[in-house]
C-alpha positions as CSV (number, residue, x, y, z in Angstrom):
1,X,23.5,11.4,14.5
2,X,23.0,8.3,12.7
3,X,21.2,8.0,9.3
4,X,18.2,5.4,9.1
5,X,17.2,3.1,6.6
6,X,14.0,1.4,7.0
7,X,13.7,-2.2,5.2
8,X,9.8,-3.0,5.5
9,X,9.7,-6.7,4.4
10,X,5.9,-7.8,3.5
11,X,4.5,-11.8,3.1
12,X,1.2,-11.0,1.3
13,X,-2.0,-12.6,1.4
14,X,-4.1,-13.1,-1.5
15,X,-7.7,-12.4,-2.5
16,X,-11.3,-14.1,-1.5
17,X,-13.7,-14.7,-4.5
18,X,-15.2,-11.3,-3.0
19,X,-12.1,-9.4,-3.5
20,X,-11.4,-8.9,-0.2
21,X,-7.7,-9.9,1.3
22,X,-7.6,-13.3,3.5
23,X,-6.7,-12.4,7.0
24,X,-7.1,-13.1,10.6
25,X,-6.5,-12.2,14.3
26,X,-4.7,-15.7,14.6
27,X,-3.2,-17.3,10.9
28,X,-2.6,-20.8,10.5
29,X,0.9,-21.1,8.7
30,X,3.4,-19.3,9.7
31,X,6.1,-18.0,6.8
32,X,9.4,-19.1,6.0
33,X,10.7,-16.8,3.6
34,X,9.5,-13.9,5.8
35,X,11.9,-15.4,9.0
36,X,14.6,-16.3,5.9
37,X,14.7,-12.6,4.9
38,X,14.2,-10.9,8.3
39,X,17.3,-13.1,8.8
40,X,18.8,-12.1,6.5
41,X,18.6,-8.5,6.9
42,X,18.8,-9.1,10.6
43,X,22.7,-10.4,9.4
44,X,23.0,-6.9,7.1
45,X,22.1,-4.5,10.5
46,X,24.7,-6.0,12.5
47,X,27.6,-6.1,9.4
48,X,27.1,-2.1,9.5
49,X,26.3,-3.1,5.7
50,X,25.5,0.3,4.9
51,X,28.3,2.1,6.7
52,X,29.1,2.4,10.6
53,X,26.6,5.5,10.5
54,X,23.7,4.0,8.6
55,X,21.3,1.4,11.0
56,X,19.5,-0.6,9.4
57,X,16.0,-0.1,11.0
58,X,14.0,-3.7,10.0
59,X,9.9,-4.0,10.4
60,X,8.0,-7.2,9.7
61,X,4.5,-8.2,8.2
62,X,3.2,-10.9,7.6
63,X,-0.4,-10.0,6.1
64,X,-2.6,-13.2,6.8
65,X,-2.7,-11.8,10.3
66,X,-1.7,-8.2,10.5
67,X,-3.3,-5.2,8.7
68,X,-0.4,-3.0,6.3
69,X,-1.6,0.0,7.0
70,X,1.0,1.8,3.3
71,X,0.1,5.1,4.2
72,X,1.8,4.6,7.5
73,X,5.2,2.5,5.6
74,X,5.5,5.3,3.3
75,X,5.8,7.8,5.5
76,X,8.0,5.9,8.1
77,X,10.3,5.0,5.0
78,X,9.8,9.2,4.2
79,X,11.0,9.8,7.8
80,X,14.3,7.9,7.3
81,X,17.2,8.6,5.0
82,X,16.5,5.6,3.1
83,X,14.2,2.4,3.0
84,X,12.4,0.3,0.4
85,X,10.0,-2.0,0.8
86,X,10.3,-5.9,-0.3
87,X,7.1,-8.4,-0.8
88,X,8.6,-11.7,-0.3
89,X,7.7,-15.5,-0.8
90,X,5.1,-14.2,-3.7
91,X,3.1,-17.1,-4.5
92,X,1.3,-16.9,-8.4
93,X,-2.1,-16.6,-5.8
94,X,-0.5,-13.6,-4.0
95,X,1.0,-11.8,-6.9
96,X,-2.2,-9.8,-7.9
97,X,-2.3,-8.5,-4.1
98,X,1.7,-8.0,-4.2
99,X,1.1,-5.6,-6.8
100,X,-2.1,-3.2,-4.9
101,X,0.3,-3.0,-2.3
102,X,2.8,-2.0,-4.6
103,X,1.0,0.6,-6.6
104,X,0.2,3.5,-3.9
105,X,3.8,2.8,-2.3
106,X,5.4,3.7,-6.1
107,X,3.6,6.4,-6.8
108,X,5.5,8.1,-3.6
109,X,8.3,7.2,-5.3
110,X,9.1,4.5,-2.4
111,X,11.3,1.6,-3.9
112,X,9.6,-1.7,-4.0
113,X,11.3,-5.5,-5.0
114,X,9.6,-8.3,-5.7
115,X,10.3,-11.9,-4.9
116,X,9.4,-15.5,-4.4
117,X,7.9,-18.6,-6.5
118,X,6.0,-16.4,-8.5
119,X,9.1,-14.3,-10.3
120,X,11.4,-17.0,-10.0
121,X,9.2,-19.7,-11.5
122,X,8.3,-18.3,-14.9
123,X,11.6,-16.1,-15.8
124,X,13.2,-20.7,-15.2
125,X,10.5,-22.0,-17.4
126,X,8.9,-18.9,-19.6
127,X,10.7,-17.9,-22.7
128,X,9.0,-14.4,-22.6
129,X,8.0,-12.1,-19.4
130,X,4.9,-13.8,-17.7
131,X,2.4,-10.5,-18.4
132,X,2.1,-9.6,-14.4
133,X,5.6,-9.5,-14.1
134,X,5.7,-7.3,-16.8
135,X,3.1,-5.2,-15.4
136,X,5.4,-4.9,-12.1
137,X,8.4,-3.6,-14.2
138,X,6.4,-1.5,-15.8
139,X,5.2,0.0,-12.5
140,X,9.2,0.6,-11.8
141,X,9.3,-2.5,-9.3
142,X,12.5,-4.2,-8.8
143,X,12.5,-8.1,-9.8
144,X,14.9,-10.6,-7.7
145,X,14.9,-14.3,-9.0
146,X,16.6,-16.9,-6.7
147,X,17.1,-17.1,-3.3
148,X,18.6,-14.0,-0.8
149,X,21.4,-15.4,1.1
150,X,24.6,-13.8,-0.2
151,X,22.6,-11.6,-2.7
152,X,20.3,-9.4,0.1
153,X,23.4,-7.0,0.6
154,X,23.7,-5.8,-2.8
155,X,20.7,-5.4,-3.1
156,X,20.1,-2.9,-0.3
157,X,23.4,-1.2,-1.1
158,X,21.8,-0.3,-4.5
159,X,18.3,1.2,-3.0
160,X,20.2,3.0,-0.3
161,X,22.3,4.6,-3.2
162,X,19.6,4.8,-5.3
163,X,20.4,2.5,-7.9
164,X,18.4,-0.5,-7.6
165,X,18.0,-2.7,-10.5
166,X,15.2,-4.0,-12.8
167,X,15.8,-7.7,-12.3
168,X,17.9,-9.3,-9.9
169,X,18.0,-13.2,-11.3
170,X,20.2,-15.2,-9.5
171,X,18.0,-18.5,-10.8
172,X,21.4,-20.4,-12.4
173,X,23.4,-19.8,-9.2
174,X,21.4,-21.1,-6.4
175,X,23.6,-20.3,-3.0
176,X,24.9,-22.8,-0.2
177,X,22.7,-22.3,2.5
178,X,24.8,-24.1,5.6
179,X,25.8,-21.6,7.8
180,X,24.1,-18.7,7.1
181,X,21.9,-16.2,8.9
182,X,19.2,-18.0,11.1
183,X,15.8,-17.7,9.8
184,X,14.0,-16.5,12.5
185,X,11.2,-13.7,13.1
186,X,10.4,-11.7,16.5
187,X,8.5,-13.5,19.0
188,X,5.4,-11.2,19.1
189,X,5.0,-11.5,15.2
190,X,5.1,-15.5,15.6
191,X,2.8,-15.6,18.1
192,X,0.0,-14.2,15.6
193,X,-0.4,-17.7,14.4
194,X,-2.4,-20.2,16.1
195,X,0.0,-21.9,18.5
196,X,2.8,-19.5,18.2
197,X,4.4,-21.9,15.4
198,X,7.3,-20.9,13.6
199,X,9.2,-22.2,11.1
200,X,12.4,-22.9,9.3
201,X,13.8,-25.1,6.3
202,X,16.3,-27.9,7.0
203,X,17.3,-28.1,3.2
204,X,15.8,-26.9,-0.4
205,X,16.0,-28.6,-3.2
206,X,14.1,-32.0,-4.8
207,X,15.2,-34.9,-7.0
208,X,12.0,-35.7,-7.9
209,X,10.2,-34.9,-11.6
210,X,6.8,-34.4,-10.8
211,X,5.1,-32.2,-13.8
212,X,2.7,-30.5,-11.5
213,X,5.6,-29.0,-8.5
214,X,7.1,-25.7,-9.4
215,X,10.0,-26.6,-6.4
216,X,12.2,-28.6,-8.5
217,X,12.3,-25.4,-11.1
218,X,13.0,-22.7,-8.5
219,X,14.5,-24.5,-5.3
220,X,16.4,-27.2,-8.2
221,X,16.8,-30.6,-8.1
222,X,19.8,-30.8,-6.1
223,X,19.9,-31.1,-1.9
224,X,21.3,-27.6,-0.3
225,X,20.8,-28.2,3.5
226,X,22.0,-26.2,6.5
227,X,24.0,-28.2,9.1
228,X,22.7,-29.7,12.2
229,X,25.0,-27.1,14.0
230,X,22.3,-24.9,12.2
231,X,20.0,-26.6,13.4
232,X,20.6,-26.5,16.9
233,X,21.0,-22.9,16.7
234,X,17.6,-22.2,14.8
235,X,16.1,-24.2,17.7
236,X,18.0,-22.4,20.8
237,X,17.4,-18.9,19.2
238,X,14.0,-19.3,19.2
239,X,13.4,-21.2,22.2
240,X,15.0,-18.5,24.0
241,X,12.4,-15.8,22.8
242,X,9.6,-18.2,24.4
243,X,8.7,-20.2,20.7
244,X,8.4,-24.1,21.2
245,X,6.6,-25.0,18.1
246,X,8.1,-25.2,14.7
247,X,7.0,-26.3,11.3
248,X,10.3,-27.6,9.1
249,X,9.1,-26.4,5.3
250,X,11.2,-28.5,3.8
251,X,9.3,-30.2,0.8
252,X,11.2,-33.9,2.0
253,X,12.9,-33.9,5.7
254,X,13.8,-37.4,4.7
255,X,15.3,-36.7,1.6
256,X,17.8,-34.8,3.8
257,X,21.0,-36.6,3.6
258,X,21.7,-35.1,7.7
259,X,18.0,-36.3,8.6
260,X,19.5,-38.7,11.5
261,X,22.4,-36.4,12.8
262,X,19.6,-33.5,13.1
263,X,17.4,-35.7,14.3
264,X,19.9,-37.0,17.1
265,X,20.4,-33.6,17.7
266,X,16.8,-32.4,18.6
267,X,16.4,-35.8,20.6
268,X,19.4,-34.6,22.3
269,X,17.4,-30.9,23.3
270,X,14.9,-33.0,24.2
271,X,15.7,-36.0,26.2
272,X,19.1,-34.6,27.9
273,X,18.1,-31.3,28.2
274,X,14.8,-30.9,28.5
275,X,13.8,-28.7,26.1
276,X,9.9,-28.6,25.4
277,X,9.7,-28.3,21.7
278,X,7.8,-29.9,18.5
279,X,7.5,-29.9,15.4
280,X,5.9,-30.4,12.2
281,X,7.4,-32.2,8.7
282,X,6.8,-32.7,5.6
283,X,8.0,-36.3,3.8
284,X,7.2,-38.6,1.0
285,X,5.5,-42.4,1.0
286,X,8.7,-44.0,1.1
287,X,10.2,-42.6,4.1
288,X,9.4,-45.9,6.4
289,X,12.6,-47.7,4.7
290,X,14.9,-45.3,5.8
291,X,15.9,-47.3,8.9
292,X,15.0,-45.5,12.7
293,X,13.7,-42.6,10.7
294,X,10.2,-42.7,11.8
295,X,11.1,-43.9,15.5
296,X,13.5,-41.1,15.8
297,X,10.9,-39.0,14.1
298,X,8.7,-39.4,17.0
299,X,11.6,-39.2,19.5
300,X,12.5,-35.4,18.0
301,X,9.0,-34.2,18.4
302,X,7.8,-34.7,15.6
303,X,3.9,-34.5,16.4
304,X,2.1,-34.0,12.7
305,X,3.8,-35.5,9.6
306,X,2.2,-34.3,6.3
307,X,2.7,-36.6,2.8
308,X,2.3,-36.0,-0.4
309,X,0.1,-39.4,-1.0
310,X,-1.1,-37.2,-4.2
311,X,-3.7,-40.3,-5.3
312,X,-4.3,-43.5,-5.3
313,X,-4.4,-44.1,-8.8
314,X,-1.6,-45.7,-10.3
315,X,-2.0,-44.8,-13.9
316,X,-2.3,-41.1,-12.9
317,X,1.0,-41.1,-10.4
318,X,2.8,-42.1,-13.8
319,X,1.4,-39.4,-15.4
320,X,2.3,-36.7,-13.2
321,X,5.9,-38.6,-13.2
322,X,5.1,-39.3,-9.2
323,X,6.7,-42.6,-9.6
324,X,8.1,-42.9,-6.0
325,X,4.9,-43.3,-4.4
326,X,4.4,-46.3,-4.8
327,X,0.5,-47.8,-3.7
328,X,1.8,-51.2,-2.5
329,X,3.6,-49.4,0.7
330,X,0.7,-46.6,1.4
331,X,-0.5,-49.0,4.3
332,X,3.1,-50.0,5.6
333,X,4.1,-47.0,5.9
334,X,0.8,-45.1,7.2
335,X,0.8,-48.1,9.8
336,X,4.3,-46.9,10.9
337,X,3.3,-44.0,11.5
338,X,0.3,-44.6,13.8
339,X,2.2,-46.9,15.9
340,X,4.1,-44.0,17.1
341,X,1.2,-41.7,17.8
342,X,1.9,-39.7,14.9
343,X,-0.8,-37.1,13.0
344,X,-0.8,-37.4,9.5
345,X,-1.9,-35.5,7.2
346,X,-2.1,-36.5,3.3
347,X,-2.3,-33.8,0.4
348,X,-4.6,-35.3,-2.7
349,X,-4.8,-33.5,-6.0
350,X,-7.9,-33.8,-7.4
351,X,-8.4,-33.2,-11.3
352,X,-6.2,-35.7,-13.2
353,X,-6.9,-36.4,-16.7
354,X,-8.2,-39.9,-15.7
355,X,-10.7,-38.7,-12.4
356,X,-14.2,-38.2,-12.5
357,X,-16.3,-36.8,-10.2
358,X,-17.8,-40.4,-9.3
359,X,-14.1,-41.9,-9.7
360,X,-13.1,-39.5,-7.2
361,X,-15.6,-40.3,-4.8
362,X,-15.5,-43.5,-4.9
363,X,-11.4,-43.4,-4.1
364,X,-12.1,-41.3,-1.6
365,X,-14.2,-44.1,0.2
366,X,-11.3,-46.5,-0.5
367,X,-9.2,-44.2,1.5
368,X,-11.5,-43.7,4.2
369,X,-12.0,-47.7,5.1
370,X,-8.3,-48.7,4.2
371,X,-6.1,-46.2,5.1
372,X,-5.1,-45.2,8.5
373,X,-5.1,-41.1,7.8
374,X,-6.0,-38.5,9.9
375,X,-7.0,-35.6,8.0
376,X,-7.0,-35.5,4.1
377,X,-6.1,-32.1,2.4
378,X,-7.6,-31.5,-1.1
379,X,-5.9,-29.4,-3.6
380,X,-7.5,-29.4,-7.6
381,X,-4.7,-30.0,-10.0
382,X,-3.7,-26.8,-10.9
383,X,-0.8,-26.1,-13.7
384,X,1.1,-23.6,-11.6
385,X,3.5,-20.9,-13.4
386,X,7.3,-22.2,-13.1
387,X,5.6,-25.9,-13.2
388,X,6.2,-27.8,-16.3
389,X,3.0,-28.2,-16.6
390,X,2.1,-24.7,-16.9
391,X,5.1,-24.6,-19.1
392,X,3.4,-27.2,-21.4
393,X,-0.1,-25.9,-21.5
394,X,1.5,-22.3,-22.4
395,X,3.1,-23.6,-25.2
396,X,0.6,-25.1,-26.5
397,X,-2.1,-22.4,-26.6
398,X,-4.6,-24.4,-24.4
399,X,-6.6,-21.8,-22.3
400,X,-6.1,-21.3,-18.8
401,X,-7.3,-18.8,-16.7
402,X,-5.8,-15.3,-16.6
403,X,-6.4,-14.2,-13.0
404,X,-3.8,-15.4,-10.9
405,X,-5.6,-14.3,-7.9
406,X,-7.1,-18.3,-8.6
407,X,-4.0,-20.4,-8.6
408,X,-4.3,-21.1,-4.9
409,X,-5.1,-24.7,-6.2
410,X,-8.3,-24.6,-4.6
411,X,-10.0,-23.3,-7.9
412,X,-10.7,-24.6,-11.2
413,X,-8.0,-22.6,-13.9
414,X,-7.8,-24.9,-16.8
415,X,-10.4,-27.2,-18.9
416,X,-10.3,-31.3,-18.2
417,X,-11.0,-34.2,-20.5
418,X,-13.3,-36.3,-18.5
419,X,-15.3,-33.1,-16.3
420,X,-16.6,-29.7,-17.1
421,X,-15.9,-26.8,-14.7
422,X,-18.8,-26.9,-12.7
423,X,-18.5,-31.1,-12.2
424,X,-14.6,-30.6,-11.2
425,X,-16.1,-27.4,-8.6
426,X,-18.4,-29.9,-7.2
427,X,-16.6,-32.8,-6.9
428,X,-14.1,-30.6,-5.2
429,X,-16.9,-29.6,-2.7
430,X,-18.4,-33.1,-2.4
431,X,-14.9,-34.7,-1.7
432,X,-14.3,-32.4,1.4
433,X,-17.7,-33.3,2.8
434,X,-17.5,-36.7,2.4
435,X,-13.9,-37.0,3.4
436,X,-15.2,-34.7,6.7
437,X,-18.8,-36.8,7.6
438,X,-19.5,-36.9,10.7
439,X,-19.5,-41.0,11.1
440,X,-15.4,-40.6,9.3
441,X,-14.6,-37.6,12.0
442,X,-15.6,-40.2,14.4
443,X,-13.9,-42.9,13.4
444,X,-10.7,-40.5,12.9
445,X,-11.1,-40.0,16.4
446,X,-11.9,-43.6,17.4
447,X,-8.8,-44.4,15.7
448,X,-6.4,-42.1,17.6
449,X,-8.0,-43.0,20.8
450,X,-6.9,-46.4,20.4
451,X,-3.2,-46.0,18.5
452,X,-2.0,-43.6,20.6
453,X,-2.4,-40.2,19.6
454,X,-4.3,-37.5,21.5
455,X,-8.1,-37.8,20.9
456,X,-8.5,-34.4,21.8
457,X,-5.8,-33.0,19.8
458,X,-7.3,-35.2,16.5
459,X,-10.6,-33.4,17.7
460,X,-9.1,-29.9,17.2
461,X,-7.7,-30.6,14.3
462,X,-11.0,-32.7,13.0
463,X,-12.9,-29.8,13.7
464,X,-10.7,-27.2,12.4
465,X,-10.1,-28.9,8.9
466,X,-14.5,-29.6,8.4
467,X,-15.2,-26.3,10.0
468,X,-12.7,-24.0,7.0
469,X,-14.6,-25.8,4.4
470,X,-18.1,-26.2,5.3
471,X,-18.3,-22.4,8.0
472,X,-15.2,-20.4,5.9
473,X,-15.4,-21.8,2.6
474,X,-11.5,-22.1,2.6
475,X,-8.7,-24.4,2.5
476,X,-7.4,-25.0,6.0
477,X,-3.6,-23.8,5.2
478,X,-5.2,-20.2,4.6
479,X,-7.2,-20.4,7.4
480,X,-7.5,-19.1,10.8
481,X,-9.4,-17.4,13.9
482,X,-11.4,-14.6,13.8
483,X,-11.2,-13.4,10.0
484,X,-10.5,-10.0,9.7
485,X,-12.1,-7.7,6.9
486,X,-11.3,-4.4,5.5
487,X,-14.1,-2.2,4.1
488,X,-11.6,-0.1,1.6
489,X,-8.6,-2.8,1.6
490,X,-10.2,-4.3,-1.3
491,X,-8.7,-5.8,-5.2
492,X,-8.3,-2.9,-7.6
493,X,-10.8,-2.5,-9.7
494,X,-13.5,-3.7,-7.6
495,X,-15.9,-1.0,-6.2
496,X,-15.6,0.1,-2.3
497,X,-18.8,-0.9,-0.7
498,X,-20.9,1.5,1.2
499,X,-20.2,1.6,5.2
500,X,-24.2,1.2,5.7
501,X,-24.0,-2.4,3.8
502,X,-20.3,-3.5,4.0
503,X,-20.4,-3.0,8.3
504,X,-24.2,-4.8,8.9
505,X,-23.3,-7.6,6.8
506,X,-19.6,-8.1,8.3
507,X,-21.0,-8.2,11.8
508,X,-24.1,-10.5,10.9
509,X,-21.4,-12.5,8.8
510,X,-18.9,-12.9,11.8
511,X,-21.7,-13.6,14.6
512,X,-23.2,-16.3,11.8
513,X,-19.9,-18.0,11.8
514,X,-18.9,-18.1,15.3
515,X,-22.6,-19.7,16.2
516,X,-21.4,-22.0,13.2
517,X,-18.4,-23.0,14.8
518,X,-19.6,-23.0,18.3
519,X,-22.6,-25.4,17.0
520,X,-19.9,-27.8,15.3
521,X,-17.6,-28.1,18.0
522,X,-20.3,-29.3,20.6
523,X,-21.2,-31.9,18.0
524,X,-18.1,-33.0,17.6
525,X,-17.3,-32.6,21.5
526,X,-20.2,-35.1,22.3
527,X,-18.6,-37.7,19.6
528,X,-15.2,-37.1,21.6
529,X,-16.9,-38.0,25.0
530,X,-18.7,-41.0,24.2
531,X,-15.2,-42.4,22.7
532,X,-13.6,-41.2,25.6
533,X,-15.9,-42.8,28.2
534,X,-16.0,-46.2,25.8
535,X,-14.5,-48.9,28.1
536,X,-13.3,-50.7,24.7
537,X,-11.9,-47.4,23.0
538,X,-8.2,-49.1,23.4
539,X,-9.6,-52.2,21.4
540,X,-10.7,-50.5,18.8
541,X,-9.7,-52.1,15.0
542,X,-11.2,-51.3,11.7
543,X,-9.7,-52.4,8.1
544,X,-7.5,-49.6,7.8
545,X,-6.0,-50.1,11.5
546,X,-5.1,-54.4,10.6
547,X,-1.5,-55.0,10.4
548,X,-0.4,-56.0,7.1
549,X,-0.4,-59.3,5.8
550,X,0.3,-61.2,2.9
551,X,-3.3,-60.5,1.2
552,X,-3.2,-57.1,0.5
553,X,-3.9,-57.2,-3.0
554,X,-7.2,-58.7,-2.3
555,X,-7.9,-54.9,-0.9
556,X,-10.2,-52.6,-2.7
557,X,-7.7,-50.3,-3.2
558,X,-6.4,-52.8,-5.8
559,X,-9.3,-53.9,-7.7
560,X,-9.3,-50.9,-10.2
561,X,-8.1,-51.7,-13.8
562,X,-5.3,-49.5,-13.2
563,X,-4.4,-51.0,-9.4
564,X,-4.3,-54.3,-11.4
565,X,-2.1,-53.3,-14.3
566,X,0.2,-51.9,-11.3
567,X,0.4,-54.9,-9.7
568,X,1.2,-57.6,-12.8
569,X,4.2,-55.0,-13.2
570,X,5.4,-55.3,-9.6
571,X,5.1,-59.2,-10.3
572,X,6.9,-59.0,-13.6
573,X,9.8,-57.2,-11.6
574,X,10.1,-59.4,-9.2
575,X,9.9,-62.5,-10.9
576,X,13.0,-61.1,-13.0
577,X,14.6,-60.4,-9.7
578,X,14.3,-64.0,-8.3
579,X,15.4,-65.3,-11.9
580,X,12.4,-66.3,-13.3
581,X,10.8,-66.4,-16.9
582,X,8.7,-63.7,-17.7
């Protein structure tokens, strides 16, 4: 008979304010590094890595939308001849979980490794052990730093002889990923997220210095992409286990130097094959100039593009060395977009030293009547561990707030110049319902209508993005449908509420929020018909929808003190350029 050894690979959630873990009948995100390492060790099984009489027996969670039921791993890892368990992709957020996960599984003496941003962030930009991932060596938890492909194999040789290691950091030899093991996860686990979305990275790796990232110190600053050959295959794979709908993590597509060769490629699967898939990217404000990149974009299927726009404060881009988005091209580029039906989707940090809470506001009303974006996402600047500016703030003493369980950058973790805590919290709170008022869902709406894109799919996502905030009370990237609560799967050290309180309250709590949602969604579904039925909905044109012209500065977006400044240097350059005295 065969010997077994069971490899149980674990994405964890994180914590609510309550202490209770973030989960769902249907997620929202699907996760990359869990379909990189089930790849991965997908790749070990079939090499007989182990031995031609050892399987490799490989079982998959990720927990925003399945329940890890340890006492069940354990013994299924107690049952084989061998197994550990790895929590991968562990975000600073998740770590604090990561570890309550850990704790019961090490004290059956079940081998546990740790990895992801987390680990890999602070042993690149810490000169001492970040305290948590101290605690997890103290706990007997094995540390990798890096990135898996080429590295996986030794590492379950060692647990399957017993001799895994304390730290495994790889961080100064980051691997070629072209033509390695397809990322790629069973079909039933994908299809746990809302439209059975999968995903995969194109290419790691930034050139870009802003302070705030914590990519360019664990991915590095140099392009590693997989091929379009790659590509193609990541694509078929899954398209043969019934999965049509991807999400490319990749922090840049365009910064991909293969961009058009695997975009030719999809247009091929596409338009000569037939293939019905789509996909979402991620890309900065200067994409547009890359010539046929948004047109062949769209051709791909490409349906939701999400950019880093950040701000719209020129002063504060500098600071946060986000030079390349550059304010002058927001509205060329956003226009672009639109004009091929596109859904985009901005991130904007809120919380630079400059911003106040009416600063903020008011920016955010600049946005709404001059830029053509669908859905806004705000984050609060947060100095994340393996950022430099987590490295700075270390260094320096200044406080900042000990629970990781916070660093979701949706909470408040460190002190600001112009706000106190509870101003940042609100404006945090106010910018999302502003952003998210009824009259700017409807012209969101009125806008797609007449560019292009699917009103009712800009209704969905309209709906989905006010109803996290204002019905959840959560960002819509950890969101989802139905949430799921444990009674005893709660953060250690928090008490485990009685069943006569914790079950009354979760069921009043559930029906509350699904009479919530059903109430929104009829509001917004009589918005969508009377734009439907609008005779004039194709006609359609606000300030954000005009083409561009030569008077652009005479915007709002440019009469800050800042906006101007930005603009005399743009004039300065260019007069130097055409020869002129400055």
């Amino acid at each position: 008979m065969k010997k077994r050894f069971v490899l149980v690979l674990i994405k964890p959630s994180h914590y609510d304010d309550d202490g209770y873990v973030i989960q769902w009948f249907r997620s929202a995100m699907p996760s990359n590094s869990l379909a990189v390492l089930h790849g991965l060790a997908d790749e070990c099984a079939e090499q007989k890595l182990l031995g031609e009489d050892v399987s490799i027996e490989i079982h998959s969670f990720d927990e925003t939308n399945s329940r890890i039921n340890l006492t069940q791993i354990a013994k299924l890892i107690e049952s084989a001849d061998g197994g550990m368990v790895m929590l991968v992709g562990v975000q600073s957020n998740q770590f604090p979980r990561a570890l309550d996960i850990a704790a019961p599984l090490r004290a059956r003496g079940i081998a546990v490794a740790v990895g992801g941003f987390h680990v890999s962030g602070t042993i690149a930009m810490l000169k001492e052990r970040d305290p948590q991932v101290a605690r997890a060596t103290d706990m007997g938890i094995s540390l990798f730093a890096g990135e898996a492909e080429g590295r996986l194999g030794q590492v379950l040789l060692d647990a399957w002889n017993g001799e895994l290691k304390p730290l495994y950091n790889f961080m100064d030899d980051l691997p070629n990923i072209g033509g390695v093991a397809t990322p790629i996860l069973p079909a039933g686990r994908v299809r746990r997220t809302i439209g059975s979305t999968t995903s995969f990275d194109a290419g790691r790796g930034c050139p870009y210095a802003c302070s705030f990232c914590t990519i360019i110190n664990v991915q590095g600053r140099v392009s590693r992409r997989r091929s379009p050959d790659d590509i193609e295959r990541i694509v078929r794979e899954n398209v043969e286990q019934g999965l049509h709908s991807f999400f490319i993590t990749d922090d840049n597509f365009a910064r991909n130097k293969d961009w058009e060769a695997i975009l030719d490629r999809l247009i091929h699967l596409r338009e000569v094959e037939k293939l019905n898939i789509k996909f979402s990217i991620q890309v900065d404000t200067q994409c547009h100039h890359l010539p046929n990149f948004i047109e062949k974009s769209a051709r791909a299927g490409v349906k939701r593009v999400f950019i880093g726009l950040e701000n719209i404060n020129p002063e504060t881009l500098l600071g946060a060395r986000k030079q390349q988005n550059k304010l002058i091209e927001y509205r060329k580029m956003l226009l672009q977009w639109k004009h091929v039906g596109m859904v985009i989707c901005c991130g904007y940090i809120l919380g630079f030293p400059s911003d106040t809470k009416e600063s903020i506001l008011r920016d955010i009303g600049i946005i709404q009547r001059e830029l053509p974006i669908d859905l806004l996402e705000f984050f609060c600047l947060t100095p994340l561990p393996g950022s430099e500016d987590h490295k700075k703030l270390h260094e320096a003493g200044v406080e900042m707030d000990p629970d990781l369980n916070k660093y979701d950058v949706t909470h408040v973790t460190t002190a600001h110049s112009q706000m106190s805590k509870q101003e940042w919290e609100e404006a945090y709170a106010a910018a999302w319902e502003k952003y998210y008022s009824l009259e700017h869902a409807e012209t969101i709406i009125r806008r797609a209508a007449a560019t292009g894109t699917s009103p009712g799919k800009m209704l969905f996502f309209v709906t989905w993005f006010k109803g996290c905030h204002e019905i959840e009370a959560i960002h819509p990237l950890e969101g989802g449908f139905i949430r799921i609560k444990s009674r005893k799967n709660r953060r250690s050290g928090m008490p485990i509420e009685n069943p006569l309180i914790f079950y009354p309250r979760y069921a009043a709590e559930t029906v509350s929020k699904h009479l919530q949602w059903a109430a929104l969604f009829l509001r917004m579904r009589l918005i969508y018909r009377r734009i439907k039925h609008d005779p004039a909905r194709l006609d359609y044109m606000d300030t954000a929808l005009e083409p561009v012209t030569d008077h652009e500065e005479e915007r709002d977006i440019f009469k800050t003190v800042a906006a101007q400044s930005y603009l005399d240097k743009v004039h300065r350059i260019d007069r130097v350029k055409h020869g002129e005295t400055v």
